[in-house]
VOBA-1610 file (N, C-alpha, C; in pm, whole numbers, padded with zeros to 5 digits, always signed):
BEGIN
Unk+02122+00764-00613Unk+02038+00672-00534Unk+01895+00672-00588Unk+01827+00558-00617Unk+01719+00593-00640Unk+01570+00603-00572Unk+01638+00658-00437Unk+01547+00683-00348Unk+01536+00841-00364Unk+01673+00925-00398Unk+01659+01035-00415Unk+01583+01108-00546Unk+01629+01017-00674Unk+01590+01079-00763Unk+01371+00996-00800Unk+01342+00908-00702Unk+01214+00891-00681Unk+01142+01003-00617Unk+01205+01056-00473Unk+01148+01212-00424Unk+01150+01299-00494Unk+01250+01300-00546Unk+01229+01426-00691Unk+01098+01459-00760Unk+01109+01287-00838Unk+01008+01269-00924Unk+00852+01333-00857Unk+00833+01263-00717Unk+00682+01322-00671Unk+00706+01426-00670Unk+00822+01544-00592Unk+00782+01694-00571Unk+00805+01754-00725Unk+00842+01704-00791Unk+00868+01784-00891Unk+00797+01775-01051Unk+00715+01656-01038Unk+00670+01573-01218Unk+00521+01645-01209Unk+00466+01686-01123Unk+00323+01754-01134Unk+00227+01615-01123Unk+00288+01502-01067Unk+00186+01403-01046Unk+00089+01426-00903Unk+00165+01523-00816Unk+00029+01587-00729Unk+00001+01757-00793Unk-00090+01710-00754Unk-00183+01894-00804Unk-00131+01981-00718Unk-00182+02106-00737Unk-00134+02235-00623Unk-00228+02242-00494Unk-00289+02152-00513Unk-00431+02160-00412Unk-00383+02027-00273Unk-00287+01938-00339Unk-00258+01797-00236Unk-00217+01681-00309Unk-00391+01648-00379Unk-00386+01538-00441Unk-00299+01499-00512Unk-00294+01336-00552Unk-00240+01311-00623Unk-00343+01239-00741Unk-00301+01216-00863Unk-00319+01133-00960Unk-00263+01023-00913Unk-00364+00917-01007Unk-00342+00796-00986Unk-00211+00714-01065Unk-00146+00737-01190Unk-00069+00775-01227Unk-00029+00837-01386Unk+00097+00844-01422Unk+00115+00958-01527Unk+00129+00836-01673Unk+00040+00853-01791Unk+00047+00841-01870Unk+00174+00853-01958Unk+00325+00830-01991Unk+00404+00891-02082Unk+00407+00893-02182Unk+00291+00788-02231Unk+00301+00789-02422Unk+00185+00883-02409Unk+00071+00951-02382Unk+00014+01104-02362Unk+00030+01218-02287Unk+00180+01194-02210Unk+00200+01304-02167Unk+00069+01363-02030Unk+00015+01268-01983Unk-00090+01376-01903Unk-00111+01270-01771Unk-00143+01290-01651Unk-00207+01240-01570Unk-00323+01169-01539Unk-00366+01069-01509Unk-00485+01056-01504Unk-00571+01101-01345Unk-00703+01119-01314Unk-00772+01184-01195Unk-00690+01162-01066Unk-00700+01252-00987Unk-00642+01225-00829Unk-00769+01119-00797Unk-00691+01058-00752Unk-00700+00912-00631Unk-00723+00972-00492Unk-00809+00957-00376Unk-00787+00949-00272Unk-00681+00853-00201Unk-00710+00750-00223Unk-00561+00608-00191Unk-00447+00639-00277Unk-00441+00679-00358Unk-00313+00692-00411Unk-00196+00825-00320Unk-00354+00943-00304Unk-00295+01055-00200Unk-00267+01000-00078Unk-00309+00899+00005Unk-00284+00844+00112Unk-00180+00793+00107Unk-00122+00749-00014Unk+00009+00654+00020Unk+00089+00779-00034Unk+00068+00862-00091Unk+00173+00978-00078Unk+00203+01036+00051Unk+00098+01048+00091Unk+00154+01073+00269Unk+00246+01009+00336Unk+00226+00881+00341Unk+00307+00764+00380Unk+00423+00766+00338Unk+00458+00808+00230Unk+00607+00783+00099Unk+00644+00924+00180Unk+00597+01057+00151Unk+00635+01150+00190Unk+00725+01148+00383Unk+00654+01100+00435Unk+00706+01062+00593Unk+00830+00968+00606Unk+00779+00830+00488Unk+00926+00770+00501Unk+01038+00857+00447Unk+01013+00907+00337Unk+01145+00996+00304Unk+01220+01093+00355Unk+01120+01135+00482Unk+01208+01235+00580Unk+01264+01152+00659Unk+01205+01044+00697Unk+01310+00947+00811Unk+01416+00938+00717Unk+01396+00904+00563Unk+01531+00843+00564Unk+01666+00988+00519Unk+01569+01081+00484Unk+01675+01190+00411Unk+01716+01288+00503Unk+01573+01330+00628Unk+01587+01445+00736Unk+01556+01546+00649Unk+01542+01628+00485Unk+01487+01672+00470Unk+01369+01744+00474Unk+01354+01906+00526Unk+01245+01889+00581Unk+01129+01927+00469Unk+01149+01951+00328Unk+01104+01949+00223Unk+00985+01799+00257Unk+01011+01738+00273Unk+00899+01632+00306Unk+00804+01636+00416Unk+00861+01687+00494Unk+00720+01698+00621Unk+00687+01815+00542Unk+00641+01880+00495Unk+00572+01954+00450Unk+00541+01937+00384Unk+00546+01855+00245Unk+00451+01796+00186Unk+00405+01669+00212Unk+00435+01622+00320Unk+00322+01498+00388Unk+00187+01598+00478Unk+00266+01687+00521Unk+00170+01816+00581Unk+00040+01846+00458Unk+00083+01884+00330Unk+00013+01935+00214Unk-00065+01818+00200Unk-00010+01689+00186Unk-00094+01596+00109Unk-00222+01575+00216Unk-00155+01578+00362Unk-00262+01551+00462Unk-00380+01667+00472Unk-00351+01748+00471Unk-00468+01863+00470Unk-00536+01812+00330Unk-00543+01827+00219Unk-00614+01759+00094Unk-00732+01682+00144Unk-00598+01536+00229Unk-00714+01463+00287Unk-00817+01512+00410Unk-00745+01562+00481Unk-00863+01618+00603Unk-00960+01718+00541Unk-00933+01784+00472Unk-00997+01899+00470Unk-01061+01897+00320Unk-01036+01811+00181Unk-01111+01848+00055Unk-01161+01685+00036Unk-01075+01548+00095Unk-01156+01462+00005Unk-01233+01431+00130Unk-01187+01408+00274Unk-01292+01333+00404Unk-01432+01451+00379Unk-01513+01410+00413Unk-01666+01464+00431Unk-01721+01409+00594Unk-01677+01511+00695Unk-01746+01475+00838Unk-01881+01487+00825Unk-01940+01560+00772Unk-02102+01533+00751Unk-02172+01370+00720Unk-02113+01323+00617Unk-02193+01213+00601Unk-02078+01068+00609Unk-01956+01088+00688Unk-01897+01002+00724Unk-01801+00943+00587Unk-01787+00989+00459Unk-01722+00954+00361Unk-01614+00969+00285Unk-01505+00902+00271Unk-01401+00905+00183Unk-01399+00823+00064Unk-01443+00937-00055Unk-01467+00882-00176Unk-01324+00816-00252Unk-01342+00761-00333Unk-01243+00715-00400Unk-01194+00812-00486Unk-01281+00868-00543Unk-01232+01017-00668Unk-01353+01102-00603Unk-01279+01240-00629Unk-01419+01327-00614Unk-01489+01347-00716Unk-01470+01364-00827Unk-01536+01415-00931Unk-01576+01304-01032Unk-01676+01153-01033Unk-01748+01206-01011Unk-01752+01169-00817Unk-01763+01187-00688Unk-01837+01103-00610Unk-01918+00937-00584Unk-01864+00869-00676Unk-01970+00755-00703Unk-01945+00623-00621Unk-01813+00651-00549Unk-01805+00502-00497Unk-01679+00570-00358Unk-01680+00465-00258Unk-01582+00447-00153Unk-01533+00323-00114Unk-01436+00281-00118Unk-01358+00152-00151Unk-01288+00134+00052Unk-01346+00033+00119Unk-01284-00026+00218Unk-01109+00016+00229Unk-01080-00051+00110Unk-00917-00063+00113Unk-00857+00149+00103Unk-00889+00184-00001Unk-00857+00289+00026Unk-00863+00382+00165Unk-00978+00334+00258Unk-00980+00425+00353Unk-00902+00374+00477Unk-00822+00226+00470Unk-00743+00166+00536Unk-00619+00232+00500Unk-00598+00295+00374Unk-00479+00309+00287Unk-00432+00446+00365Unk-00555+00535+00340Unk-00562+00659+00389Unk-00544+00708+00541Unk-00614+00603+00636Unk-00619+00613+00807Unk-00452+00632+00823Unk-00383+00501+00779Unk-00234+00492+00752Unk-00124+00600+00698Unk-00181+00654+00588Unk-00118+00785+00515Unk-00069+00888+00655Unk-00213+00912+00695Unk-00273+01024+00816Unk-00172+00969+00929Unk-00168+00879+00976Unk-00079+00843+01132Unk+00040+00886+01072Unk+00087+00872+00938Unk+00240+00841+00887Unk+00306+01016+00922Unk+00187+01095+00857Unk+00202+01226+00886Unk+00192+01288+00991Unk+00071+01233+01118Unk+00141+01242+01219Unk+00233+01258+01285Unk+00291+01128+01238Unk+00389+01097+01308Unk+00508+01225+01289Unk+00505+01238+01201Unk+00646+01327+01113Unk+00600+01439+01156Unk+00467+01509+01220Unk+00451+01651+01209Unk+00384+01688+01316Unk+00348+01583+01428Unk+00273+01621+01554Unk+00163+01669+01520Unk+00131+01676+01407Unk-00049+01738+01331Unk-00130+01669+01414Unk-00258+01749+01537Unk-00309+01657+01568Unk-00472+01658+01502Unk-00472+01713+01341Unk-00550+01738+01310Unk-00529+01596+01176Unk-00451+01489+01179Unk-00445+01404+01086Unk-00509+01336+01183Unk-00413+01295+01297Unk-00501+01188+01408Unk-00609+01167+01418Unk-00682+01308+01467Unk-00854+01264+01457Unk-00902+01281+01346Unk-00902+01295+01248Unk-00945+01308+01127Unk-00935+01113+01028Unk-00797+01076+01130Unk-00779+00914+01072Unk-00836+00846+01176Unk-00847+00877+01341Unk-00993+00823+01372Unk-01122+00825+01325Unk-01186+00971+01259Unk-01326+00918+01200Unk-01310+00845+01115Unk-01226+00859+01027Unk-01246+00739+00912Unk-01228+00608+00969Unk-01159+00553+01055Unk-01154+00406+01087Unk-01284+00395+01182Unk-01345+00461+01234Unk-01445+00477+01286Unk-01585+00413+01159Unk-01563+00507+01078Unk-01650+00525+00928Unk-01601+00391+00887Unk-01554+00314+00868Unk-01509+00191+00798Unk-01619+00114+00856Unk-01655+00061+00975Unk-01714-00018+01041Unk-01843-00018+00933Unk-01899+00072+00852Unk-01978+00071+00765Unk-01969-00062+00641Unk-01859-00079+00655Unk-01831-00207+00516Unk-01860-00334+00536Unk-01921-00358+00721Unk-01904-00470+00750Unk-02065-00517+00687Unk-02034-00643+00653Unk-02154-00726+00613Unk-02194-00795+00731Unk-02335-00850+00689Unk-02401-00917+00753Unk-02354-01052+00808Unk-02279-01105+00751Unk-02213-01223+00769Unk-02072-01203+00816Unk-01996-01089+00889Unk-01865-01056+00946Unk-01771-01009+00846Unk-01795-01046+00694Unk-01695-01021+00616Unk-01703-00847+00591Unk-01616-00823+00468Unk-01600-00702+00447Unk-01613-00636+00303Unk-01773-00576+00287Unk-01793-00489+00147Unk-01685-00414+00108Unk-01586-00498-00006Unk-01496-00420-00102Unk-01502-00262-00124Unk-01648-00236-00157Unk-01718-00106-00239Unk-01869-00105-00197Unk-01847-00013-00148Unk-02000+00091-00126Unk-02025+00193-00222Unk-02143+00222-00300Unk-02238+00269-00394Unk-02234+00405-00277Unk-02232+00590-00340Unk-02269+00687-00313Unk-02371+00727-00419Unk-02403+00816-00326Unk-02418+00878-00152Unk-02554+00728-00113Unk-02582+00649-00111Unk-02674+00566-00057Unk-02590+00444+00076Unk-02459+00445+00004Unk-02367+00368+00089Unk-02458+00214+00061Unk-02484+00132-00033Unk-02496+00003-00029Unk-02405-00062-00101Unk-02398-00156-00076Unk-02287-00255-00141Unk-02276-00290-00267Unk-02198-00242-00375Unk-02209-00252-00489Unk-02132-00421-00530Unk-02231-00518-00607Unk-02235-00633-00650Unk-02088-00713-00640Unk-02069-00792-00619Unk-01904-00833-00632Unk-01897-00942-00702Unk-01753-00874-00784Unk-01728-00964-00879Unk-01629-01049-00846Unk-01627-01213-00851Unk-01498-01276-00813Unk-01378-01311-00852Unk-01409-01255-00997Unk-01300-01274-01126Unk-01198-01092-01120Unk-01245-01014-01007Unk-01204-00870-01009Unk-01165-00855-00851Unk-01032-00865-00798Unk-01023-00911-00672Unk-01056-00752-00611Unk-01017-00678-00692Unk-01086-00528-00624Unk-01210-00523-00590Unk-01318-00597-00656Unk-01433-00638-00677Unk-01481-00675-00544Unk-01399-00797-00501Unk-01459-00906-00420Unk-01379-00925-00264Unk-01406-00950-00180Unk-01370-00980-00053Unk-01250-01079-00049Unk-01183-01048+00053Unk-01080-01140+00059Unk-00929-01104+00127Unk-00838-01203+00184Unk-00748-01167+00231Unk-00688-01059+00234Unk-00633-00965+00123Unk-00569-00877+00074Unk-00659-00740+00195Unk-00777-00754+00194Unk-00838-00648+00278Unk-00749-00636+00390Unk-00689-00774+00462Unk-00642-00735+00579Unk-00531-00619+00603Unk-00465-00601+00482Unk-00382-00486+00449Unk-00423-00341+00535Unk-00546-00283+00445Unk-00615-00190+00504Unk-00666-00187+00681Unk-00725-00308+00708Unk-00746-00351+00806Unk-00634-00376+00933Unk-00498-00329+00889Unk-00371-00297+00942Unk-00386-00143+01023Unk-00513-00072+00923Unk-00523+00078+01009Unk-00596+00091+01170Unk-00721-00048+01144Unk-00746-00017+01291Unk-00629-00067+01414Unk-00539-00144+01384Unk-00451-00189+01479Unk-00385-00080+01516Unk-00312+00025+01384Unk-00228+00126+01410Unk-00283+00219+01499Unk-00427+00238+01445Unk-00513+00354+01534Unk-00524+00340+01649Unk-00537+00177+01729Unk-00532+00159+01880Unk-00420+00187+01915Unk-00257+00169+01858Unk-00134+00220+01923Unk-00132+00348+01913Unk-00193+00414+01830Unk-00204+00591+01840Unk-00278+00640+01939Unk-00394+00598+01883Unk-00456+00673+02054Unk-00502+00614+02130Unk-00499+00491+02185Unk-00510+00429+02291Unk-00595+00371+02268Unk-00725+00396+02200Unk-00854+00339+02244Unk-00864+00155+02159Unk-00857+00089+02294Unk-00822-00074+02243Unk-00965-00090+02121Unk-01101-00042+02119Unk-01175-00067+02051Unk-01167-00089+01899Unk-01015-00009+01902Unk-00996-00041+01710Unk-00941-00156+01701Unk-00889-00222+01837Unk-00791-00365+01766Unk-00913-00475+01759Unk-01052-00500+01788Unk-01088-00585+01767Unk-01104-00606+01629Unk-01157-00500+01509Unk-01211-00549+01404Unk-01076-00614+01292Unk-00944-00505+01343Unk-00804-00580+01266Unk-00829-00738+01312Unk-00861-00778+01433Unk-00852-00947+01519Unk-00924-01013+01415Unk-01080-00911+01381Unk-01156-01035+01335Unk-01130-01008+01149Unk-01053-00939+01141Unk-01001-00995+00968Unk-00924-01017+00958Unk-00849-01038+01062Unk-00727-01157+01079Unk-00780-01255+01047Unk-00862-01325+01188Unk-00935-01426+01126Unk-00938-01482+01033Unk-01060-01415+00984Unk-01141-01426+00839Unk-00989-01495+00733Unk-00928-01374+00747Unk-00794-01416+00637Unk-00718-01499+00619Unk-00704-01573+00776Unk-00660-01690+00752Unk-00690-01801+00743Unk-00828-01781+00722Unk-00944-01923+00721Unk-00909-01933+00557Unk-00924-01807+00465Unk-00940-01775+00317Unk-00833-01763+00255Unk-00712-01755+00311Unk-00588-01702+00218Unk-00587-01842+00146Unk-00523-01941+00187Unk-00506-02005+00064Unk-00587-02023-00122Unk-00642-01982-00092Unk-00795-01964-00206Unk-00764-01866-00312Unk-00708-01781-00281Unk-00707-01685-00315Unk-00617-01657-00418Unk-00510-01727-00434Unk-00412-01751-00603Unk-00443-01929-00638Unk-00443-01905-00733Unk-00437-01847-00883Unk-00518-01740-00845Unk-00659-01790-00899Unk-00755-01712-00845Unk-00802-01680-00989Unk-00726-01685-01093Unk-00791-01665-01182Unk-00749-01743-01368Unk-00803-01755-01445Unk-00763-01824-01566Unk-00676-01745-01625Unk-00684-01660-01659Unk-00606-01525-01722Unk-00475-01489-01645Unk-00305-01542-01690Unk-00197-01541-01627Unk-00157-01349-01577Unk-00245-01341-01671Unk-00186-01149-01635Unk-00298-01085-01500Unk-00405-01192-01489Unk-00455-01137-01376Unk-00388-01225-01273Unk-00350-01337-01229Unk-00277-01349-01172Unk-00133-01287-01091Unk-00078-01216-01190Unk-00007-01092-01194Unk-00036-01010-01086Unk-00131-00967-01140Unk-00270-00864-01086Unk-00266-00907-00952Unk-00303-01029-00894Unk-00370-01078-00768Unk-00233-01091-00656Unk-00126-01110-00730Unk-00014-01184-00662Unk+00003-00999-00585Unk-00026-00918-00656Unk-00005-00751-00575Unk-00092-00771-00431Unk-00212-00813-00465Unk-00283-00805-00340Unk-00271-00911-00260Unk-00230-01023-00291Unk-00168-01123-00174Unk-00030-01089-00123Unk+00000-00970-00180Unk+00124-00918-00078Unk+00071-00815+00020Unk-00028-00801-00045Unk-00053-00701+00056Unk-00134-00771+00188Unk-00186-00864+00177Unk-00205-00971+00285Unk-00076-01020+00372Unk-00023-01001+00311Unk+00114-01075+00368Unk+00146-00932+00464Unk+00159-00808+00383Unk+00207-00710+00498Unk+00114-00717+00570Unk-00013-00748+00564Unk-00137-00688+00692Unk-00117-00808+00809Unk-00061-00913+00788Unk+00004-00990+00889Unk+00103-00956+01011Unk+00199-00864+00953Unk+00294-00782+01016Unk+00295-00720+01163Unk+00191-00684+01245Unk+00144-00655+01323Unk+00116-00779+01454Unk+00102-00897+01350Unk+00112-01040+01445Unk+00216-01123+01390Unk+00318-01086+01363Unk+00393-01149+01305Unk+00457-01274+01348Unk+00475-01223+01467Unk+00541-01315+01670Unk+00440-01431+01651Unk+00313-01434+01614Unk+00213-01517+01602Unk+00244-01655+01518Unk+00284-01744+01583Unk+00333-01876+01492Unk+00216-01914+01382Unk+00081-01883+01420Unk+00065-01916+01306Unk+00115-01780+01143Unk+00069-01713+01240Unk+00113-01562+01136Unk+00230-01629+01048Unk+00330-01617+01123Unk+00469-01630+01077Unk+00481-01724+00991Unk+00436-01835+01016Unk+00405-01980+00898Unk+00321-01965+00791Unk+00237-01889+00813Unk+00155-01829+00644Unk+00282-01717+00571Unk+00350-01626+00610Unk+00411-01512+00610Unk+00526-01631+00507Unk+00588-01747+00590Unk+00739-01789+00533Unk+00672-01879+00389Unk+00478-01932+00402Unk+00466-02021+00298Unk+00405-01901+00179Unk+00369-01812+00205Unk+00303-01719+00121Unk+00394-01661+00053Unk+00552-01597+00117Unk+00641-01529-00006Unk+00721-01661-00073Unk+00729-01779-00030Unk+00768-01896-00112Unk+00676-01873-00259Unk+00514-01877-00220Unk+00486-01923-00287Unk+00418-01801-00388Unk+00453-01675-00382Unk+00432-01547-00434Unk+00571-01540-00574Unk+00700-01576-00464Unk+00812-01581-00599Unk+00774-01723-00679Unk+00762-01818-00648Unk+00730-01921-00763Unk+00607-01888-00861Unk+00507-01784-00817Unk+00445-01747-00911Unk+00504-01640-01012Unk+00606-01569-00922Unk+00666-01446-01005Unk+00713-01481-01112Unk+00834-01581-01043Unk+00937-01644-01208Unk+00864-01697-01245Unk+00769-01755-01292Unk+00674-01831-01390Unk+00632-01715-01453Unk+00538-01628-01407Unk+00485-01543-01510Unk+00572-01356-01573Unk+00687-01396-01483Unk+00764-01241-01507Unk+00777-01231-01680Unk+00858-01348-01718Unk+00818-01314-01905Unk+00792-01282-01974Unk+00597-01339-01959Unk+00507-01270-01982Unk+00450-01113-01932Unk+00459-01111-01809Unk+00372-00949-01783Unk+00426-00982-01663Unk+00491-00862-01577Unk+00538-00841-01464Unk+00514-00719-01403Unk+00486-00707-01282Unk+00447-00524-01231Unk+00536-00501-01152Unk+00570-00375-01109Unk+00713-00378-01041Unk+00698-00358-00900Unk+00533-00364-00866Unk+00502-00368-00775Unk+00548-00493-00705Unk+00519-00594-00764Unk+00504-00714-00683Unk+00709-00738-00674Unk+00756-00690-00751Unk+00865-00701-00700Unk+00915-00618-00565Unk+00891-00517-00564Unk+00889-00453-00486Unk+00828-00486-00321Unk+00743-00544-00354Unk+00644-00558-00238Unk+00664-00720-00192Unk+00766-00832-00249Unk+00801-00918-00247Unk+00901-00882-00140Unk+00988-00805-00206Unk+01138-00816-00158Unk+01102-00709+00001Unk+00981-00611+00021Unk+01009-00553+00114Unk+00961-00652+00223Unk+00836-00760+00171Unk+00795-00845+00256Unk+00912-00916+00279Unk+01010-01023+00245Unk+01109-01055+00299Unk+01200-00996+00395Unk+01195-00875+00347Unk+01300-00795+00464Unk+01209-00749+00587Unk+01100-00744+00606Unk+01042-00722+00741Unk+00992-00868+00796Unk+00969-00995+00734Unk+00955-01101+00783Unk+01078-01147+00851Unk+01154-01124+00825Unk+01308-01143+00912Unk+01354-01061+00968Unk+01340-00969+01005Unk+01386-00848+01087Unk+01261-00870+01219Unk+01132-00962+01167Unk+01057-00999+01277Unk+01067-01106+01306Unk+01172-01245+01284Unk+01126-01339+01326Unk+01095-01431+01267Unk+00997-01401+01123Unk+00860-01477+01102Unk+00963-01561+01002Unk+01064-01554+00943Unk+01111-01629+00839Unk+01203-01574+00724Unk+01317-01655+00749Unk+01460-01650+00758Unk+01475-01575+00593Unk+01545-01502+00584Unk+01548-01442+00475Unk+01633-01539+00362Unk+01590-01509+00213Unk+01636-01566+00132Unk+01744-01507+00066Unk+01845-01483+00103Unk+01950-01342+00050Unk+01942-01362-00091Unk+01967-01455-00166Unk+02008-01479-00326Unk+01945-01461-00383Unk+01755-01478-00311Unk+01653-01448-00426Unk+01613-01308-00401Unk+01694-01240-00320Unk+01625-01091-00262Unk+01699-01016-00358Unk+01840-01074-00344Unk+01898-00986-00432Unk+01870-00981-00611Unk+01831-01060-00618Unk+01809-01077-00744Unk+01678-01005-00731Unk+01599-01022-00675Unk+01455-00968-00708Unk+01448-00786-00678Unk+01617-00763-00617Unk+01632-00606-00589Unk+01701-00537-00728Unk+01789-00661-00788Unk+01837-00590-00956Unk+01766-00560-01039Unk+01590-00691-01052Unk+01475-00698-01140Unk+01435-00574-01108Unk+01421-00578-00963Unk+01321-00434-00923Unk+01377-00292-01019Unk+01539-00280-01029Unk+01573-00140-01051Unk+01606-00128-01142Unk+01524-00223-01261Unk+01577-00184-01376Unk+01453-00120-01408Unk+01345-00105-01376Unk+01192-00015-01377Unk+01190+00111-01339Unk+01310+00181-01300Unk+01310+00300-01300Unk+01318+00371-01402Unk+01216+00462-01432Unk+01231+00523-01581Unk+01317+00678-01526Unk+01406+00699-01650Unk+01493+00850-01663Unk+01455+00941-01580Unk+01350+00921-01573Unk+01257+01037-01472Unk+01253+01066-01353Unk+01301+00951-01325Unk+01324+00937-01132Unk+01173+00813-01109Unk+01062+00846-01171Unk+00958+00735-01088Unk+01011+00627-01183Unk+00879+00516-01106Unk+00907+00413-01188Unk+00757+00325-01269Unk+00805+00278-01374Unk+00739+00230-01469Unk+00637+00106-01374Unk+00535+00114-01433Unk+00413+00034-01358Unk+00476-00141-01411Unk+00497-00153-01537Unk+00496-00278-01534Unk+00576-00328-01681Unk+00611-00434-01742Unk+00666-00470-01871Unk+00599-00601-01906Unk+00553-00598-02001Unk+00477-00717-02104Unk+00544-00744-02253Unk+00646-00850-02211Unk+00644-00890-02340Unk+00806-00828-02393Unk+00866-00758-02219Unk+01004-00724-02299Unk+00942-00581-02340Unk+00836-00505-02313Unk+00824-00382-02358Unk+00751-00337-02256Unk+00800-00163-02205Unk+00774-00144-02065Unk+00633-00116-02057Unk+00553-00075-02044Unk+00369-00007-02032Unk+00414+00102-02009Unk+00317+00228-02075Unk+00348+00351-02052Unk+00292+00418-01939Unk+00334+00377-01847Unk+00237+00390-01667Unk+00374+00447-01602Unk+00354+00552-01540Unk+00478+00573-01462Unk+00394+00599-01329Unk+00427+00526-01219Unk+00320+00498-01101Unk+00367+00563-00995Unk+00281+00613-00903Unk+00361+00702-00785Unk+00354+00577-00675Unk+00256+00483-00686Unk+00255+00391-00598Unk+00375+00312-00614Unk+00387+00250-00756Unk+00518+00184-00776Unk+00637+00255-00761Unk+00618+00381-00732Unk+00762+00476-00707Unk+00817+00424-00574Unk+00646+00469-00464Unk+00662+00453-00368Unk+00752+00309-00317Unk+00641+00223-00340Unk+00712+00086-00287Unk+00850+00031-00351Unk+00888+00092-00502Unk+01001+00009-00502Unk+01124+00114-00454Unk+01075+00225-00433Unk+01201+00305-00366Unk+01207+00295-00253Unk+01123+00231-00177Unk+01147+00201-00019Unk+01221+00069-00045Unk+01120+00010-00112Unk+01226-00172-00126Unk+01357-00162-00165Unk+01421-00074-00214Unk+01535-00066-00282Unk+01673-00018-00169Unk+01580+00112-00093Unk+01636+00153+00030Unk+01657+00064+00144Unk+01575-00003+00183Unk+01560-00129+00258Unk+01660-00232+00217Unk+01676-00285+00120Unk+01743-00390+00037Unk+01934-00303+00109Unk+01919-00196+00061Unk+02045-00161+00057Unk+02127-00137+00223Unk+01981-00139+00335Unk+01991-00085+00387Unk+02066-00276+00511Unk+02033-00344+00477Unk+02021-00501+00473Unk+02123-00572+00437Unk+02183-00531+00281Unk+02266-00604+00222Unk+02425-00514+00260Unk+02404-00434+00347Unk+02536-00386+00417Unk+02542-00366+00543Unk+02452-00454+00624Unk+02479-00459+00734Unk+02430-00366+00853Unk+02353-00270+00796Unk+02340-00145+00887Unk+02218-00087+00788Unk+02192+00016+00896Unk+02078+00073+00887Unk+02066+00241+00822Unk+02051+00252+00718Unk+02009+00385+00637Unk+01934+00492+00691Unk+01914+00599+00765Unk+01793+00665+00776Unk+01712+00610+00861Unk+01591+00584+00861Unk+01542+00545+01023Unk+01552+00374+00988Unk+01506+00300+01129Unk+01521+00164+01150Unk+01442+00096+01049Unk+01506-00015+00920Unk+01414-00081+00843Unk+01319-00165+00933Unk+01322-00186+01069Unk+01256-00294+01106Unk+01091-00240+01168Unk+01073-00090+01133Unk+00966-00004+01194Unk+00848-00004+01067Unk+00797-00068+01173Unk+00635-00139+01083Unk+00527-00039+01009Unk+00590+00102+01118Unk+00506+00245+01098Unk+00536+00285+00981Unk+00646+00239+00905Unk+00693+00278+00808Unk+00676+00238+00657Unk+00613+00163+00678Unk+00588+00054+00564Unk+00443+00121+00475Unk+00492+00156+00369Unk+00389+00233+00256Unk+00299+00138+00257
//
């Protein structure tokens, strides 16, 4: 299964350190890792929690336990309110990552009754409210230790503001069903909003077909930050025109440069848009987009970041592990009628 030999790969390839973290991912034509990620460790948390729902292994709550202490305790800073993007050097804190991270933290929660992730993923969604601009939108990247808004670029969607934030912005919603306090669901409301005034805008988005590529990742991730209002007719009608129009970008540019993310993150958006409602699943193109997905598994158990040109990139990604081994589990869990390990239709679950 290659949900099993993906868990492998994280507990066992040295792509997290002995300390929590993880790297962002593993180099195979140099053999080496590149720096731990704070967001990348956050969605190891997340991956780590789904894999005990689906295996009961308890080898995983304990390292969603490990990865979460990392975060509470070596990358968050309660003194000056910050979750850096890398520690070493300190130089920047990215909106999306600390949405990535609030999420990681509930996931482990959840799996471990820790009630030292909980409040620890309240200050940070707390600490987010820092990104907001003057005009309601939301600073991509803040400049350390001064915390000002570092310049945005519109040709660099990491860069620049825009739908895809609402992803992250999925953490204050979660945080009001965790601990009650309704004050986190307003700011998810108002980048709802925002997102659906802006989504259409937002692909192409760029001249360069491989950044397109690039962008079509983070308009899925708009698409999951919908999820939460899904019941919402308008929600649901962006949700059924957005993965239409995410695969017509796919098969056009898969040829050329494809990431296995967006397959991945295609096919899991289909299977939770219909398990909610929002729009009727496409079985023929799911399945097909679940064979594309699994041929990116490298020998290793993870899987390969991306292929250009008919030749794979030497990226073996823990993020792309993550999402296409959930999408794959999901897919399987769908295309037979029944349900694998915990319920595919649980939103908490979604890397």
């Amino acid at each position: 299964m290659p949900i099993s030999a993906a868990g492998e790969w994280l507990i066992h390839s040295g792509i997290q350190e002995p300390a929590g973290g993880v790297a962002r991912y593993y180099r195979a034509d140099l053999g080496r890792n590149l720096p731990v990620s704070t967001e990348i460790t956050g969605y190891a948390a997340s991956t780590y929690a789904y894999l005990h729902s689906v295996t009961g292994q308890p080898i995983y709550v304990e390292r969603a336990l490990a990865t979460a202490r990392f975060l509470t305790r070596v990358a968050w800073n309660p003194d000056t309110g910050v979750l850096p993007f890398e520690l070493d050097p300190a130089a920047f804190t990215y909106f999306f990552d600390c949405g990535v991270v609030v999420r990681g933290l509930l996931a482990a929660w959840r799996a471990t009754g820790d009630d030292e992730c909980i409040s620890v993923a309240a200050a940070i969604g707390r600490a987010m409210a820092d990104f907001r601009a003057a005009d309601g939108t939301l600073h991509p990247i803040l400049m350390l230790p001064s915390k000002q808004p570092l310049e945005r670029d519109p040709l660099r969607w990491s860069r620049s503001g825009g739908c895809y934030q609402l992803k992250s912005a999925m953490a204050w919603w979660d945080l009001a069903e965790a601990t009650g306090d309704t004050a986190f669901r307003e700011p998810y409301e108002k980048t709802l909003e925002t997102a659906l005034r802006t989504w259409q805008s937002f692909l192409p988005g760029h001249p360069d077909r491989r950044q397109v590529m690039d962008r079509l990742h983070a308009f899925l991730y708009f698409l999951e930050g919908l999820l939460p209002c899904a019941a919402d007719p308008r929600c649901a009608a962006v949700l059924g025109e957005g993965i239409l129009r995410t695969a017509c970008y796919l098969q056009e540019l898969a040829p050329e440069f494809v990431r296995s993310d967006v397959y991945a993150q295609l096919l899991r958006i289909r299977l939770y848009a219909d398990q909610a409602g929002a729009a009727r699943l496409d079985f023929e193109a799911a399945e097909a987009e679940a064979r594309a997905l699994a041929e990116f598994q490298a020998p290793c158990g993870g899987f390969y970041f991306g292929r250009q040109g008919g030749q794979w990139l030497p990226h073996v990604n823990p993020v792309s592990t993550a999402f296409a081994s959930q999408a794959l589990e999901l897919w399987c869990a769908a295309s037979s009628g029944g349900a694998h390990g915990g319920s595919p239709v649980d939103r908490h679950l979604l890397i």
